[in-house]
N, CA, C and O atoms as a GROMACS GRO file, in nm:
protein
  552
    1UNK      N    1  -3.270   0.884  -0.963
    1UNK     CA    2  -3.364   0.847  -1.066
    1UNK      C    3  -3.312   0.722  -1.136
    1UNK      O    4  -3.197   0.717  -1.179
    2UNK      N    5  -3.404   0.611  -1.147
    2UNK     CA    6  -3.359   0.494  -1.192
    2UNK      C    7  -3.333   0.507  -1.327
    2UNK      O    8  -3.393   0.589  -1.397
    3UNK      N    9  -3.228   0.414  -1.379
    3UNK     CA   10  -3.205   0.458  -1.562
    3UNK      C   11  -3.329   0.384  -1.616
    3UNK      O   12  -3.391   0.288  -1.571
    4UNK      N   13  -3.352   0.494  -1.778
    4UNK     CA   14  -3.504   0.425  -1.846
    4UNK      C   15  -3.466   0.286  -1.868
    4UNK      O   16  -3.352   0.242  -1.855
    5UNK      N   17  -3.591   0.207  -1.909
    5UNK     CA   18  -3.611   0.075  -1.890
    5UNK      C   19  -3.467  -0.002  -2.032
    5UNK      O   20  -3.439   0.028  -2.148
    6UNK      N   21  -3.435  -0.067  -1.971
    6UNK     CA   22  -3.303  -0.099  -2.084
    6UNK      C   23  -3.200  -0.061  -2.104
    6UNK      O   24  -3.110  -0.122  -2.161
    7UNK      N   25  -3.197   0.054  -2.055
    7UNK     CA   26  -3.051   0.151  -1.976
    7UNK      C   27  -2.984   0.175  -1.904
    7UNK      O   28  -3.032   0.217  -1.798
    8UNK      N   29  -2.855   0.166  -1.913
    8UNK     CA   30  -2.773   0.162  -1.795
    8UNK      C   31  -2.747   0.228  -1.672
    8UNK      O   32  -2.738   0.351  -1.663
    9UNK      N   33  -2.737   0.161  -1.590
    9UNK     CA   34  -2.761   0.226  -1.491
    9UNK      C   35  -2.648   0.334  -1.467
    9UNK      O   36  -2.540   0.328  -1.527
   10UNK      N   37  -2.684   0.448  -1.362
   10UNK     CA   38  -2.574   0.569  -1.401
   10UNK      C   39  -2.471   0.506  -1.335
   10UNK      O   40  -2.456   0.385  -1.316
   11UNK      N   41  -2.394   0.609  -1.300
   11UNK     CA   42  -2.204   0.630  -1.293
   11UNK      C   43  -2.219   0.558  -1.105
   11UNK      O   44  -2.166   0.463  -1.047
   12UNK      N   45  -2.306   0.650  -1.070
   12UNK     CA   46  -2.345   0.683  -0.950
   12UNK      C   47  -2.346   0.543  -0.861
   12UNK      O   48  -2.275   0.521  -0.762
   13UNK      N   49  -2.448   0.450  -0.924
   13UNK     CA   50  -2.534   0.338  -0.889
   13UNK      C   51  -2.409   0.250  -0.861
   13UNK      O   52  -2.391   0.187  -0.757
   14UNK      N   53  -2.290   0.258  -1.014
   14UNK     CA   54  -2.209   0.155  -1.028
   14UNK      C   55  -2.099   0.182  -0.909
   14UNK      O   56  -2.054   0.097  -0.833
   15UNK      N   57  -2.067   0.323  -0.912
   15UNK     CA   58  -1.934   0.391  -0.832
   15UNK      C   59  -1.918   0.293  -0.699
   15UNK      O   60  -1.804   0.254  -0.674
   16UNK      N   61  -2.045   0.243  -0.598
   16UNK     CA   62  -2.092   0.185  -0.451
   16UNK      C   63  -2.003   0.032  -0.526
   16UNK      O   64  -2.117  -0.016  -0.529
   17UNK      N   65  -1.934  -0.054  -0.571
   17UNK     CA   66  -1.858  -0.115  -0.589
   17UNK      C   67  -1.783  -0.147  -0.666
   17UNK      O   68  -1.742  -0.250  -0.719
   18UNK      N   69  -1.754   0.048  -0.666
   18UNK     CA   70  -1.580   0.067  -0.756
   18UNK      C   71  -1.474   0.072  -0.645
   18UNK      O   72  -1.477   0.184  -0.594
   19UNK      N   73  -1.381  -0.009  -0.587
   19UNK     CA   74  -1.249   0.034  -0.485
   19UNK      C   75  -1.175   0.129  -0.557
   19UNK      O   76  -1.089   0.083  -0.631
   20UNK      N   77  -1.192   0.288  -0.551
   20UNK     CA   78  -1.056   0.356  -0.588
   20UNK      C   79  -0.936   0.325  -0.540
   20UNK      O   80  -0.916   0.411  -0.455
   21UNK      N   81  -0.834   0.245  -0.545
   21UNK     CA   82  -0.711   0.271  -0.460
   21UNK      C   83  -0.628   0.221  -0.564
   21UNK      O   84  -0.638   0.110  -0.617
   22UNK      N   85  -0.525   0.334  -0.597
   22UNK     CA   86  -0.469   0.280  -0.703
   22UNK      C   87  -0.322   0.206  -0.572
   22UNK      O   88  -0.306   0.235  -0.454
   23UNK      N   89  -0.253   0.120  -0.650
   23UNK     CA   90  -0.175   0.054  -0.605
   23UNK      C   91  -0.005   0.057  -0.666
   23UNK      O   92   0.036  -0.033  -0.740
   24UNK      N   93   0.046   0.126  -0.641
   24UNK     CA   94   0.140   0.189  -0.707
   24UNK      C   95   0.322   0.100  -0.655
   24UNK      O   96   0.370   0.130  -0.546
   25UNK      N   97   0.386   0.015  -0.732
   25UNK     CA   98   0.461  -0.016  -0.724
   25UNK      C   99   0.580   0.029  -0.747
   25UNK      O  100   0.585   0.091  -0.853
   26UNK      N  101   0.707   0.021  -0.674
   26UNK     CA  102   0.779   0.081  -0.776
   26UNK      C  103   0.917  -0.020  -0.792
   26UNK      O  104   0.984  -0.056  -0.694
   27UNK      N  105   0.938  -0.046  -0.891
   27UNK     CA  106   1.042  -0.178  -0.918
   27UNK      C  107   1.227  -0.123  -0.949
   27UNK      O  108   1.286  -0.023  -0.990
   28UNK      N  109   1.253  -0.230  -0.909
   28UNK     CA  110   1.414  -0.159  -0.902
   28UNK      C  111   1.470  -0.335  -0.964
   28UNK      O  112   1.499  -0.425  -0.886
   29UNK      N  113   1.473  -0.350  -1.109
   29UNK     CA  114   1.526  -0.433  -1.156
   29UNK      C  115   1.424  -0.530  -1.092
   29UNK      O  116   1.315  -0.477  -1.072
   30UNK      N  117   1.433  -0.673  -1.050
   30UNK     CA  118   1.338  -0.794  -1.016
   30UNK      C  119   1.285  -0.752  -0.904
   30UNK      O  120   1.174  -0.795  -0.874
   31UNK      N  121   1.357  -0.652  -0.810
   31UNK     CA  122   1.264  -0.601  -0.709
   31UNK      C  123   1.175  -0.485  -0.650
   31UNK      O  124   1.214  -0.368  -0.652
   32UNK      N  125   1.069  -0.518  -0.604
   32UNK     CA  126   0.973  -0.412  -0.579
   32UNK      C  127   1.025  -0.284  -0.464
   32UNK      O  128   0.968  -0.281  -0.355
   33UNK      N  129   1.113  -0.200  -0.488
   33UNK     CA  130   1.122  -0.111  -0.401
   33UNK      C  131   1.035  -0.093  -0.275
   33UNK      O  132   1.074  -0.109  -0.159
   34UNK      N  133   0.940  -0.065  -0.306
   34UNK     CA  134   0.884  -0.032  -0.218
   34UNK      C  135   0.705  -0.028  -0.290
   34UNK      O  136   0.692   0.000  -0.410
   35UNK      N  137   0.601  -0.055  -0.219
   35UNK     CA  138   0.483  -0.067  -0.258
   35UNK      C  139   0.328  -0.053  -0.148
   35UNK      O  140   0.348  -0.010  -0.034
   36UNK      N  141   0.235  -0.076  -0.173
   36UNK     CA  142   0.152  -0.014  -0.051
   36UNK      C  143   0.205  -0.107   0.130
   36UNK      O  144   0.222  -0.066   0.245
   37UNK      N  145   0.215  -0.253   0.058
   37UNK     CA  146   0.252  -0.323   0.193
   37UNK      C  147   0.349  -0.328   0.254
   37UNK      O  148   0.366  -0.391   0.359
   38UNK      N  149   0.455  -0.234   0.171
   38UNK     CA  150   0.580  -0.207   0.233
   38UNK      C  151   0.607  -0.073   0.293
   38UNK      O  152   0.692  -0.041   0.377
   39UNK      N  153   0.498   0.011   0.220
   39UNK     CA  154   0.491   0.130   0.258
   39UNK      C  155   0.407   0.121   0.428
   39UNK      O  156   0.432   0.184   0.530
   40UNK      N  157   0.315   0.028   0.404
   40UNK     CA  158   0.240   0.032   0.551
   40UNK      C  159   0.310  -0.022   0.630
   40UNK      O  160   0.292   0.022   0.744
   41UNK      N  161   0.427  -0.142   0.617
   41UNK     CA  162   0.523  -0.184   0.722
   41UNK      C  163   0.620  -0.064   0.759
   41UNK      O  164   0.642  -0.021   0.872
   42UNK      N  165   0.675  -0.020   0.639
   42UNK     CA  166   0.754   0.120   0.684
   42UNK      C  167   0.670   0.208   0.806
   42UNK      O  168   0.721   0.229   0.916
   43UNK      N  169   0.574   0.241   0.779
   43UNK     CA  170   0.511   0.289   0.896
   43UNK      C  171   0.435   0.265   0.988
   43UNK      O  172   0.378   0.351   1.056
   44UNK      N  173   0.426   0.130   1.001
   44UNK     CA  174   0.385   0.024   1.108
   44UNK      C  175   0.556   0.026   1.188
   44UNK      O  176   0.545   0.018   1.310
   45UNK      N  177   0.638   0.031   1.161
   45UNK     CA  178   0.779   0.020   1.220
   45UNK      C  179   0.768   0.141   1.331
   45UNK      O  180   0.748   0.134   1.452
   46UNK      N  181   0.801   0.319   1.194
   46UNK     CA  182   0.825   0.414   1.240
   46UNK      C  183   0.752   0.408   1.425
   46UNK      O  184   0.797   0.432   1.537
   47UNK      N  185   0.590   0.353   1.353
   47UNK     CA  186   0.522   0.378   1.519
   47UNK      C  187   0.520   0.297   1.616
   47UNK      O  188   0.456   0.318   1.719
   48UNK      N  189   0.601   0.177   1.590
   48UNK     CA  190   0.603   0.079   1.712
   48UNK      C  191   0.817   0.037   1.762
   48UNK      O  192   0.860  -0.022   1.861
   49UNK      N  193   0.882   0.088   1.666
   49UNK     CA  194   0.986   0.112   1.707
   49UNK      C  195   1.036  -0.051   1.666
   49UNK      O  196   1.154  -0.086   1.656
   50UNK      N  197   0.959  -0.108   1.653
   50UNK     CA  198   1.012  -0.280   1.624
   50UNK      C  199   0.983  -0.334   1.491
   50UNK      O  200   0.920  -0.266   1.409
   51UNK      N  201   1.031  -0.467   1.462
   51UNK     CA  202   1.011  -0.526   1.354
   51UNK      C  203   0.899  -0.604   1.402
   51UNK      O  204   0.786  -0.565   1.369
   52UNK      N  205   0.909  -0.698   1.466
   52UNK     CA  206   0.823  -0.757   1.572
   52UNK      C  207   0.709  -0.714   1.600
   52UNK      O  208   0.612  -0.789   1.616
   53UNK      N  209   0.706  -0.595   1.607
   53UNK     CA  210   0.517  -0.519   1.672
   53UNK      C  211   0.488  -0.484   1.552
   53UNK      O  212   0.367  -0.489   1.528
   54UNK      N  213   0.556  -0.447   1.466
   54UNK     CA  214   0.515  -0.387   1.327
   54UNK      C  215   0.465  -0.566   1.239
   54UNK      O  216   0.356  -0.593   1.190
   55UNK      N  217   0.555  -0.632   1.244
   55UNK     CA  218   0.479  -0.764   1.178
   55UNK      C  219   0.367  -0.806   1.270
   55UNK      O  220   0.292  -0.868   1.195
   56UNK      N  221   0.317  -0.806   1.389
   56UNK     CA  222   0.237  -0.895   1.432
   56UNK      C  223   0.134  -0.768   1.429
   56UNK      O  224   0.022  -0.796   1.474
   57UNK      N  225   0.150  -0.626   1.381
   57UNK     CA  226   0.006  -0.503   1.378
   57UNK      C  227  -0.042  -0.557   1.236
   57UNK      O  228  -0.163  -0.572   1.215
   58UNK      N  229   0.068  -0.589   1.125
   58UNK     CA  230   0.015  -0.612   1.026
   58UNK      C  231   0.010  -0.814   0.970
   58UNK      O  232   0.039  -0.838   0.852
   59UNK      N  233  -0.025  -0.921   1.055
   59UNK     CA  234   0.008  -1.004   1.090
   59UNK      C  235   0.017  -1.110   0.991
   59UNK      O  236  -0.065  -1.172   0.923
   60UNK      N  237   0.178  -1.111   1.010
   60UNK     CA  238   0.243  -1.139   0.920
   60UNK      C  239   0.375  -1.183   1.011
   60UNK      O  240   0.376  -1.148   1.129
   61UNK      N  241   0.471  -1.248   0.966
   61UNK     CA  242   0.626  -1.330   1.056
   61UNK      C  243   0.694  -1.225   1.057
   61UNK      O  244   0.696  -1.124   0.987
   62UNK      N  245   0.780  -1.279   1.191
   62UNK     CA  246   0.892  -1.142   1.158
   62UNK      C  247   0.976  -1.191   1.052
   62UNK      O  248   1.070  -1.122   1.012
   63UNK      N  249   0.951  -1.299   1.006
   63UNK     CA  250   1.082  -1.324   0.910
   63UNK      C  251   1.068  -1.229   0.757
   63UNK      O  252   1.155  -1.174   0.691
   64UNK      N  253   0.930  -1.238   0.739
   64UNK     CA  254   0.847  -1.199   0.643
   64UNK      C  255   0.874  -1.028   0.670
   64UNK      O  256   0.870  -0.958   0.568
   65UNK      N  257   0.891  -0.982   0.758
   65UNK     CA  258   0.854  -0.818   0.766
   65UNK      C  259   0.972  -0.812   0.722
   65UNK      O  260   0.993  -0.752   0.617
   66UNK      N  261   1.101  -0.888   0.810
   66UNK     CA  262   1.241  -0.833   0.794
   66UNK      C  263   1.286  -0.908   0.660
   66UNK      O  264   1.405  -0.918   0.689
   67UNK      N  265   1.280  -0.947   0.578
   67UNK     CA  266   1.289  -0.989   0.458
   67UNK      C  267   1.255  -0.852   0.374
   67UNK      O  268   1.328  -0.800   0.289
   68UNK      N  269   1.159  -0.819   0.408
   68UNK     CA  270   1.053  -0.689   0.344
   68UNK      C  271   1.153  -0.569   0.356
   68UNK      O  272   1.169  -0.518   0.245
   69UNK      N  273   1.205  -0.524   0.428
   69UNK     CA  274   1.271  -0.390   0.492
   69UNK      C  275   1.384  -0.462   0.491
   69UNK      O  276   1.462  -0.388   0.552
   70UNK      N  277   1.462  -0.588   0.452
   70UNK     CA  278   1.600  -0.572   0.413
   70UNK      C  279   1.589  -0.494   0.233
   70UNK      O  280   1.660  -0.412   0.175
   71UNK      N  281   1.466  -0.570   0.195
   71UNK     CA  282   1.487  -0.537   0.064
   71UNK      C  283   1.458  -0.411   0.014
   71UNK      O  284   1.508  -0.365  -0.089
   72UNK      N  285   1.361  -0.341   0.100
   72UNK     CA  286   1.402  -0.230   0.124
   72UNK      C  287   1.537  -0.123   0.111
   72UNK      O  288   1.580  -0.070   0.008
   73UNK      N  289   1.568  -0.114   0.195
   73UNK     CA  290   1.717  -0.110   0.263
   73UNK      C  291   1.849  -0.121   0.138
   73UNK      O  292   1.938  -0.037   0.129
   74UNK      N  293   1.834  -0.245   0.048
   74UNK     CA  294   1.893  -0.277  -0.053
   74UNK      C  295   1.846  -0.217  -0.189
   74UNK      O  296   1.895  -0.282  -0.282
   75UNK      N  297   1.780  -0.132  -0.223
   75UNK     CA  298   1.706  -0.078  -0.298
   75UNK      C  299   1.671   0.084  -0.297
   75UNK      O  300   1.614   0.158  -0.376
   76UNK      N  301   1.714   0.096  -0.208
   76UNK     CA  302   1.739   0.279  -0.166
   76UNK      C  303   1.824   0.285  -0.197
   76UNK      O  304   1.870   0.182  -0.248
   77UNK      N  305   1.912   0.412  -0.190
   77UNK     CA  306   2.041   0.472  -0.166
   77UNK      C  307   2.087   0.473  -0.056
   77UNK      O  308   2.202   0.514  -0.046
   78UNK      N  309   2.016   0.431   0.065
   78UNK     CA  310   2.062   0.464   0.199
   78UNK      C  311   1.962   0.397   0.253
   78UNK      O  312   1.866   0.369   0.181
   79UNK      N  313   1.966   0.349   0.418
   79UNK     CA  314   1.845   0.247   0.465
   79UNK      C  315   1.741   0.347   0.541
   79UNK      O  316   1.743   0.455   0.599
   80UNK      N  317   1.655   0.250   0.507
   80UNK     CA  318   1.512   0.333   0.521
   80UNK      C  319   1.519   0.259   0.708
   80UNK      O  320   1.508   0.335   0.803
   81UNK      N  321   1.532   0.153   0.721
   81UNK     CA  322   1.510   0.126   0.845
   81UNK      C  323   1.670   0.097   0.965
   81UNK      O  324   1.766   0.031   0.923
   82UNK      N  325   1.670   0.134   1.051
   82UNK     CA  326   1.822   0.119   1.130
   82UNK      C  327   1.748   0.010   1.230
   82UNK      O  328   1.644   0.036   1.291
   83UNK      N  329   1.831  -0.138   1.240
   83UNK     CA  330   1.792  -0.164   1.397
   83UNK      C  331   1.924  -0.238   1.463
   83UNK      O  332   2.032  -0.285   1.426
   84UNK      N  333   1.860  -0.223   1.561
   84UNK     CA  334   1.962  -0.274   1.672
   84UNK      C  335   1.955  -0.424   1.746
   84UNK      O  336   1.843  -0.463   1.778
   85UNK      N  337   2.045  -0.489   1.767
   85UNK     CA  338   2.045  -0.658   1.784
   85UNK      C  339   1.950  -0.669   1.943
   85UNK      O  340   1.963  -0.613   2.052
   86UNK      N  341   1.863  -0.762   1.894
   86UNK     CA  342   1.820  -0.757   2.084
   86UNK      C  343   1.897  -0.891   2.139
   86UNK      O  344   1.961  -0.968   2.067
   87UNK      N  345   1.883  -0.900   2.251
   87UNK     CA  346   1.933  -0.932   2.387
   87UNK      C  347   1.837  -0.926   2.497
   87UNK      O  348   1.714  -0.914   2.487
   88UNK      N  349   1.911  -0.936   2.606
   88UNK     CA  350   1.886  -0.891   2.743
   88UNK      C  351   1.785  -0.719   2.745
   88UNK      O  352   1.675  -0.686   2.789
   89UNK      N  353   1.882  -0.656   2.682
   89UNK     CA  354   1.807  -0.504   2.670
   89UNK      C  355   1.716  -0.474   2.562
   89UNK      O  356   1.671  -0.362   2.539
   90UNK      N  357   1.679  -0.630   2.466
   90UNK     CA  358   1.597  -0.599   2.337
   90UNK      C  359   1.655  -0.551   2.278
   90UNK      O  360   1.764  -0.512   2.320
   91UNK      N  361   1.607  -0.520   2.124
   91UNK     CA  362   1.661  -0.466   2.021
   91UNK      C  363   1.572  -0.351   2.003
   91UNK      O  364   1.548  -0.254   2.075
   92UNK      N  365   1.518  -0.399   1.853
   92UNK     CA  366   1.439  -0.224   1.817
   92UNK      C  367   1.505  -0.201   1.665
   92UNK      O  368   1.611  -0.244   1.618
   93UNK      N  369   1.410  -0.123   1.611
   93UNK     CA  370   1.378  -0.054   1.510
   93UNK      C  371   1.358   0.049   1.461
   93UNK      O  372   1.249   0.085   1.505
   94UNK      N  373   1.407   0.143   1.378
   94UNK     CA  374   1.348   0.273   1.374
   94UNK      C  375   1.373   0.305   1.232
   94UNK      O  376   1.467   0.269   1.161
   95UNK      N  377   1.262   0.385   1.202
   95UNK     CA  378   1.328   0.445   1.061
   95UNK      C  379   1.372   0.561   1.075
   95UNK      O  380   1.344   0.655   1.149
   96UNK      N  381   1.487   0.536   0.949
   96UNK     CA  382   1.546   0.649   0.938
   96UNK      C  383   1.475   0.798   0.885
   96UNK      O  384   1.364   0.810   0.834
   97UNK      N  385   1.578   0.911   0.914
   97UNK     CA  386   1.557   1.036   0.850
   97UNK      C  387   1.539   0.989   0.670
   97UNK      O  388   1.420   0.973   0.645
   98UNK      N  389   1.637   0.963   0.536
   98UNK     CA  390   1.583   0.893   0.467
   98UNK      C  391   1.463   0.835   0.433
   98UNK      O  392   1.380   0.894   0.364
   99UNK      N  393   1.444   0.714   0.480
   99UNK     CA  394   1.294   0.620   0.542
   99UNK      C  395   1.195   0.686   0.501
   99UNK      O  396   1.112   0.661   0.413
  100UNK      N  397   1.215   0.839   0.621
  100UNK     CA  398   1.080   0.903   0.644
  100UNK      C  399   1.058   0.992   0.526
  100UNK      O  400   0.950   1.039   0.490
  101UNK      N  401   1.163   1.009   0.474
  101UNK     CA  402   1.147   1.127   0.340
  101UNK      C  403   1.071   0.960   0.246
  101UNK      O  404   0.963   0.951   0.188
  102UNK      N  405   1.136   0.896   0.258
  102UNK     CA  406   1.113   0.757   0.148
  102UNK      C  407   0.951   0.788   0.164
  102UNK      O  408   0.886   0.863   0.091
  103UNK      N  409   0.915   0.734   0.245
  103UNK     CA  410   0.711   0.689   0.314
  103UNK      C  411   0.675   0.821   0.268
  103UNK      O  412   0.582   0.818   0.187
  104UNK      N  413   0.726   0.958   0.299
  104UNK     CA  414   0.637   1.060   0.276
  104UNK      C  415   0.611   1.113   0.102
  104UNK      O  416   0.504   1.164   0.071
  105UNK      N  417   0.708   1.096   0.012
  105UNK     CA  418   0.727   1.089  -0.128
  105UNK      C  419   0.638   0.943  -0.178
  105UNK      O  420   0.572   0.945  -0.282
  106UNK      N  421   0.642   0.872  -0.129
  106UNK     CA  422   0.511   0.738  -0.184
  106UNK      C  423   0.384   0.796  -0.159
  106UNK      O  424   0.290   0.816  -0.236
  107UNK      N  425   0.404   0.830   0.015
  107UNK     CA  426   0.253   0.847   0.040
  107UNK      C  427   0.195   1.018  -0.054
  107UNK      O  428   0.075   1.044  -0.052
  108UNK      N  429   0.248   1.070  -0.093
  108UNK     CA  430   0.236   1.159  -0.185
  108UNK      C  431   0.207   1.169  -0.335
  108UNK      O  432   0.136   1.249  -0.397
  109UNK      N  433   0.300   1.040  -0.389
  109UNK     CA  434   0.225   0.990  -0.520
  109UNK      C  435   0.084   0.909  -0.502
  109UNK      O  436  -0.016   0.919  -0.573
  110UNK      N  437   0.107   0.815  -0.369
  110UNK     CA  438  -0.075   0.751  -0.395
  110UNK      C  439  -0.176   0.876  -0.397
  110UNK      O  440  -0.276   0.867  -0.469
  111UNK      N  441  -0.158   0.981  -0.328
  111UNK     CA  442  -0.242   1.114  -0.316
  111UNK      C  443  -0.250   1.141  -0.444
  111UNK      O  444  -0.366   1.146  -0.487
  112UNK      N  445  -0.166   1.159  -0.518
  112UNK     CA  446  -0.168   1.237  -0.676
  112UNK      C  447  -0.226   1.177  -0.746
  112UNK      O  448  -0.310   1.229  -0.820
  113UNK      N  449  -0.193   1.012  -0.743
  113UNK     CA  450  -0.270   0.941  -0.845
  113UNK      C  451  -0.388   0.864  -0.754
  113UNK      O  452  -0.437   0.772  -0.820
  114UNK      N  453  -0.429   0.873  -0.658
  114UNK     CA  454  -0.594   0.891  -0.596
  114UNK      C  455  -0.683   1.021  -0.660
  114UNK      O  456  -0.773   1.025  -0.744
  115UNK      N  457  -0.625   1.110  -0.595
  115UNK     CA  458  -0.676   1.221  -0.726
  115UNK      C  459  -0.717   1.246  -0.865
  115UNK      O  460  -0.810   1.323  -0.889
  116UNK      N  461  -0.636   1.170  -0.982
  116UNK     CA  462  -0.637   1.142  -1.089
  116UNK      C  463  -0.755   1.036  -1.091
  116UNK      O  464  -0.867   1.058  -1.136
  117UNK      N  465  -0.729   0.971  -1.059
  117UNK     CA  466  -0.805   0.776  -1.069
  117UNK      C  467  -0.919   0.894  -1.034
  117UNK      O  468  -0.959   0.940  -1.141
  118UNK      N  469  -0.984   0.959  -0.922
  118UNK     CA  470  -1.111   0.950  -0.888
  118UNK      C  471  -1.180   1.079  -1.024
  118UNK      O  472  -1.296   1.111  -1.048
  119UNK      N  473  -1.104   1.105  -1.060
  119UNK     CA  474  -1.148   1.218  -1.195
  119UNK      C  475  -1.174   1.124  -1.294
  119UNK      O  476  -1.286   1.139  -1.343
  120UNK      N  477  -1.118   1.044  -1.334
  120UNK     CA  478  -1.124   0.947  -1.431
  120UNK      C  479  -1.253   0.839  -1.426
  120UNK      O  480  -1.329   0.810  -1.519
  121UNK      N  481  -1.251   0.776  -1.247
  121UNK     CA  482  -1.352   0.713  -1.203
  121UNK      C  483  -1.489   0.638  -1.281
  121UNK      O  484  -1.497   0.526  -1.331
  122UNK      N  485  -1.589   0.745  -1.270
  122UNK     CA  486  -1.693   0.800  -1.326
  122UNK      C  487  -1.713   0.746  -1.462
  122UNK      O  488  -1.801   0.663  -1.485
  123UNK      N  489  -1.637   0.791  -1.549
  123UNK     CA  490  -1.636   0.753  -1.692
  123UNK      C  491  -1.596   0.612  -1.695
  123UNK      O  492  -1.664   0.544  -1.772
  124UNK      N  493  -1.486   0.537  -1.621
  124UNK     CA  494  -1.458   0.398  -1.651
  124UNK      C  495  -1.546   0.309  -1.576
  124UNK      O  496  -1.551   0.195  -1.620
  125UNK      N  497  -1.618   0.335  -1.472
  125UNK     CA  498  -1.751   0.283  -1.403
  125UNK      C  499  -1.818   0.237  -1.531
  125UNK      O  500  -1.793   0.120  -1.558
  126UNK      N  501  -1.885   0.289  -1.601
  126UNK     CA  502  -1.957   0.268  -1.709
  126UNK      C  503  -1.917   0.180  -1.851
  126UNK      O  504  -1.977   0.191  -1.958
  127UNK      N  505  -1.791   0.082  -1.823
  127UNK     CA  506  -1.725  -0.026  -1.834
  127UNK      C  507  -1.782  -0.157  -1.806
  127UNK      O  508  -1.808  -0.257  -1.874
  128UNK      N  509  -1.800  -0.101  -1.604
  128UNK     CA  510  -1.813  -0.241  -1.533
  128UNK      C  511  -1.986  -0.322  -1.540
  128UNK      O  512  -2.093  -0.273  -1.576
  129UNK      N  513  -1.977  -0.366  -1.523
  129UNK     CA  514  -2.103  -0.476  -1.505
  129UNK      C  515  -2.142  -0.375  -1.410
  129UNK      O  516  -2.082  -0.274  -1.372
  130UNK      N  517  -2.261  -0.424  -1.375
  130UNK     CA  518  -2.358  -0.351  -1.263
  130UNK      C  519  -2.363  -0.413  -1.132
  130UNK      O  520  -2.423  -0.359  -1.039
  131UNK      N  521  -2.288  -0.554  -1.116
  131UNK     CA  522  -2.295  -0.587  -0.968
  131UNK      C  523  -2.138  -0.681  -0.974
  131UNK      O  524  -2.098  -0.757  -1.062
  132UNK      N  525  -2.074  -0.638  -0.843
  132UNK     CA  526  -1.926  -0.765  -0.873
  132UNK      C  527  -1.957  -0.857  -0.894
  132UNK      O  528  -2.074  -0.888  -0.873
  133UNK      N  529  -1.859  -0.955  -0.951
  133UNK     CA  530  -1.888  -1.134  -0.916
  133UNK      C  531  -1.893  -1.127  -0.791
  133UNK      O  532  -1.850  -1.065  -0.694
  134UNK      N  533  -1.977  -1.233  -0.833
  134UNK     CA  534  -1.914  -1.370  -0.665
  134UNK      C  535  -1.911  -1.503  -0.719
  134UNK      O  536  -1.929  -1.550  -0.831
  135UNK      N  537  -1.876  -1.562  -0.582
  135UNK     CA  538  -1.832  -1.668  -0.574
  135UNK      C  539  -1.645  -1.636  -0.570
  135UNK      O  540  -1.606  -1.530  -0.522
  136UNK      N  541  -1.566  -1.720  -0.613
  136UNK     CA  542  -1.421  -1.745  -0.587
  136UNK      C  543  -1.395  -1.659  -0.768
  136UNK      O  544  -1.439  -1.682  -0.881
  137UNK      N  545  -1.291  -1.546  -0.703
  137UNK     CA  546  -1.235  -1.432  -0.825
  137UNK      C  547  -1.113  -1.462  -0.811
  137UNK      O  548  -1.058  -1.515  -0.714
  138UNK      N  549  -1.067  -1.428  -0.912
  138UNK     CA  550  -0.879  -1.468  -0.875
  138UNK      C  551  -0.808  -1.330  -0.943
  138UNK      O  552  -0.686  -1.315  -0.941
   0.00000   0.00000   0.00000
């Protein structure tokens, strides 16, 4: 049902270009522990065993991935990722036991606070304007 004439439109109408995803950082002094794009390289790694296949799934340098997962690594208590020098026989990547507890405790708070955000949703919809910008947003 359309809202009466002069009235806002409902929760409903607005929700079709609300992005729920909250984005959850977590900082360790100037650096970002770990965060959604590190969390998705962490497990872009686990499933391709490389630094290499994991930067070019999410495409991006390897210098850039392994920059990402040193700092990682430096920011745990223990390394989230182990690899090995390639050569002749290649190298390789893997995350650790750690690692995987690391990715599964993040991917568990975005769940908690996805949950929250979408309870909340609804009511802060009715904030936004009724259609996004366009043109160039920054």
């Amino acid at each position: 049902m359309p809202p009466p004439s002069g009235g806002n439109p409902s929760p409903d109408a607005r929700m079709k270009h609300v992005k729920a995803r909250p984005r959850i950082r977590v900082q360790l002094g100037p650096a970002f522990a770990i965060g959604p794009g590190k969390a998705d390289l962490l497990q872009a790694v686990a499933e391709t065993g490389s630094i290499s296949a994991a930067a070019r799934r999410m495409d991006m340098s390897y210098r850039r991935a392994w920059l990402l997962l040193d700092t990682m690594n430096r920011c745990f208590r223990e390394p989230v990722v182990d690899t090995a020098t390639g050569g002749k026989g290649g190298g390789g990547a893997q995350i650790t036991a750690f690692g995987k507890t690391v990715l599964k405790s993040y991917r568990a708070m975005e769940v908690r606070a996805m949950a929250s955000m979408s309870r909340q949703l609804p009511d802060f919809s009715r904030l936004l304007r009724k259609k996004p910008p366009t043109g160039k947003v920054y």
